[in-house]
C-alpha positions, 0 to 999 in steps of 0.5 A: 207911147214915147214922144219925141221932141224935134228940131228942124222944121222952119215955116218954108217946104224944104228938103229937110222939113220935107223929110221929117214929115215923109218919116212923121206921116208914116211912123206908128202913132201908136208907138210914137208921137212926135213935137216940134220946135219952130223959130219965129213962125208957124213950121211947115205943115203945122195944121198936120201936125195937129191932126196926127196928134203933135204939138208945136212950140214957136221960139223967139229965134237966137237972131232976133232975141238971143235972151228970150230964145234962151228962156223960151227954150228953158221954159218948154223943157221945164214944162214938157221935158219929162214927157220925152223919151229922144230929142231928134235935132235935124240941122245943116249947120250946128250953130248952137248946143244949148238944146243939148244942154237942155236935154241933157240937163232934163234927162232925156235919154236919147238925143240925136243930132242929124246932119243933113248938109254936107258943105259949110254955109251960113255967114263966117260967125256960124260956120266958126261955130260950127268948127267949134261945136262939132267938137263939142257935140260928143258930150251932150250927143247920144246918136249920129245920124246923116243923110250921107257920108259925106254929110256924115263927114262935115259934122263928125270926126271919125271916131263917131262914123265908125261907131255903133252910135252912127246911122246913115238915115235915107231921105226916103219918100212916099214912092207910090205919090211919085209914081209916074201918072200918065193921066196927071202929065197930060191935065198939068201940061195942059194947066201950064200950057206946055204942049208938046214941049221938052220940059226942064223941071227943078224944084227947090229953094230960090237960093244960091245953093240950089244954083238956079242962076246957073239953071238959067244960063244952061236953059238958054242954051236948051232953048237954041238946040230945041226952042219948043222947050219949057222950063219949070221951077216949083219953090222960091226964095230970097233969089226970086226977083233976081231970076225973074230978071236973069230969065228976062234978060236971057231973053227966055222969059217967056219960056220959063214957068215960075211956080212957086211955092206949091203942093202939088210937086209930085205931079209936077214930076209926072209932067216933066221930062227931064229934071236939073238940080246944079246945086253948089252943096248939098246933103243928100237931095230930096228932089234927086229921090223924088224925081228918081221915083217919078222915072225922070231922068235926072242930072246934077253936079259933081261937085254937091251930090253925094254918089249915093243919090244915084238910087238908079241909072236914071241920074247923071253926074255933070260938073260945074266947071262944065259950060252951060252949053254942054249941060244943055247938050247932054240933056238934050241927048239923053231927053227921051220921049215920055213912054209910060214903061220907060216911066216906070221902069226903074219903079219896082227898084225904088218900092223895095229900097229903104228909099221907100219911107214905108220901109224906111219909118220901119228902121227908125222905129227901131233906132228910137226903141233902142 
């Protein structure tokens, strides 16, 4: 068995640590077993990870005590480093090498950098970084892997996207958990008290990025074409208060359901009707696959999404630039009553892609076994 060690997880349910453990659940055990590094806290499905046979390490982050990350990293390759077969680093930015360097250092062979954002973010001392390091990354780097290209193309030159070193790697999803549940639709929409209301879904971080502001506005004007109309946003994030405020002054308050965090978003799915993801910049959504396998039909920006995440006809391109007026328009225009064959349409589609994380852990089994 060959354990690999790997980056990325945070204590927070994101689109990445979200990934990693679709591709953890469903990897052969026997073959592989993986280990993690969080910052700060506990990562995201820690008692899981313990369960499946992992282990966790919690690092002092570089922020908070930049000499004890240092030496609390140090210490783990000196104690663990010669169990790893690969590092597998999942990032949005590269802000710092020195895990590289490390597992360089330590000899394991294969050390993969993956991006999974495709825009600069963070403040202007880690996107200068960023600059920087992706320069540098080549020396420490044995693989390349994306969400996207256009992931791919924020964080490698185009040398390594053309070379056998590079794999765009799918944020795939269990299908089968997202599949619409006609039964599930009608017990959460009457837990929400939705009734037979339109219903807006989103689900993601209460973040600039993810745009919900602008959710916000575009839901205000749904509200004037159709008011039995009900918005639902599953996660949160340090925008909450402000769109608490933002929702009451709008005037549709109580129209909104705030979910927060929540472990049940693939029902929430099957509750939906229509899906809205205006994000400002993105790698390659999770929530666009997810709603995709849940037959939602599905609306994001130009501007963030990659054309890849259009798995099936069931997602549409809007631009930022757009009014909120005609967001809502186009939503509500394409808003269809939820029959159970329209649900499911698109279903088989998805079952046989590499969106499938059953297909998908297969292909990654093999990128860790060359």
């Amino acid at each position: 068995m060959k354990r690999i060690l790997v980056m990325g997880m945070s204590k927070d349910r994101g689109g990445m640590e979200t990934c990693i453990m679709n591709y953890y659940r469903h990897i052969d055990k026997s073959k592989f077993q993986f280990d993690f590094i969080s910052y700060n806290e506990k990562p995201y499905c820690a008692e899981e990870i313990e369960a499946l046979g992992g282990r966790y390490f919690v690092v002092t982050g570089r922020s908070v005590d930049f000499k004890k990350n240092k030496a609390e990293l140090r210490e783990i390759f000196e104690t663990y480093g010669h169990e790893y077969e690969g590092l597998w680093y999942n990032c949005c930015i590269i802000s710092d090498l020195n895990i590289f360097k490390l597992a360089k250092e330590f000899q394991i062979p294969k050390r993969i950098v993956h991006s999974h954002n495709s825009r600069p973010m963070g403040n202007f001392v880690t996107n200068f970084l960023h600059k920087i390091n992706k320069k540098k990354i080549t020396k420490y780097a044995t693989n390349f892997w994306a969400c996207s290209m256009s992931a791919a193309k924020f964080f490698f030159n185009g040398s390594v996207i053309n070379s056998n070193k590079f794999k765009v790697i799918t944020n795939a999803v269990d299908v089968e958990e997202y599949k619409f549940n006609p039964e599930t639709r009608e017990k959460i929409r009457e837990e929400l008290s939705l009734g037979g209301d339109l219903v807006l879904g989103n689900a993601g971080r209460m973040t600039d990025q993810k745009n919900q502001l602008f959710l916000l506005d575009i839901f205000a004007e749904l509200v004037k074409l159709d008011p039995a109309s009900t918005l639902v946003i599953a996660g949160y994030g340090e925008l909450d208060s402000e769109l608490h405020e933002k929702a009451s002054n709008l005037g549709i308050y109580d129209k909104v359901r705030f979910l927060g965090q929540t472990s049940n978003v693939s029902d929430l799915y099957s509750a939906m009707d229509v899906f809205a993801l205006p994000s400002k910049y993105e790698g390659l959504p999770m929530t666009l696959v997810e709603s995709q396998a849940a037959g939602l039909p599905s609306f994001t920006s130009r501007e963030a999404v990659t054309d890849e995440a259009q798995i099936t006809p069931l997602l549409q391109f809007m631009s930022l630039e757009d009014e909120p007026k005609l967001w809502a328009e186009v939503i509500r225009e394409k808003y269809r009553i939820n029959i159970t064959a329209d649900r499911l349409s698109n279903f088989g589609k998805m079952s046989e892609s590499v969106w499938n994380i059953k297909q998908a852990a297969l292909e990654l089994e093999k990128l860790f076994e060359e």
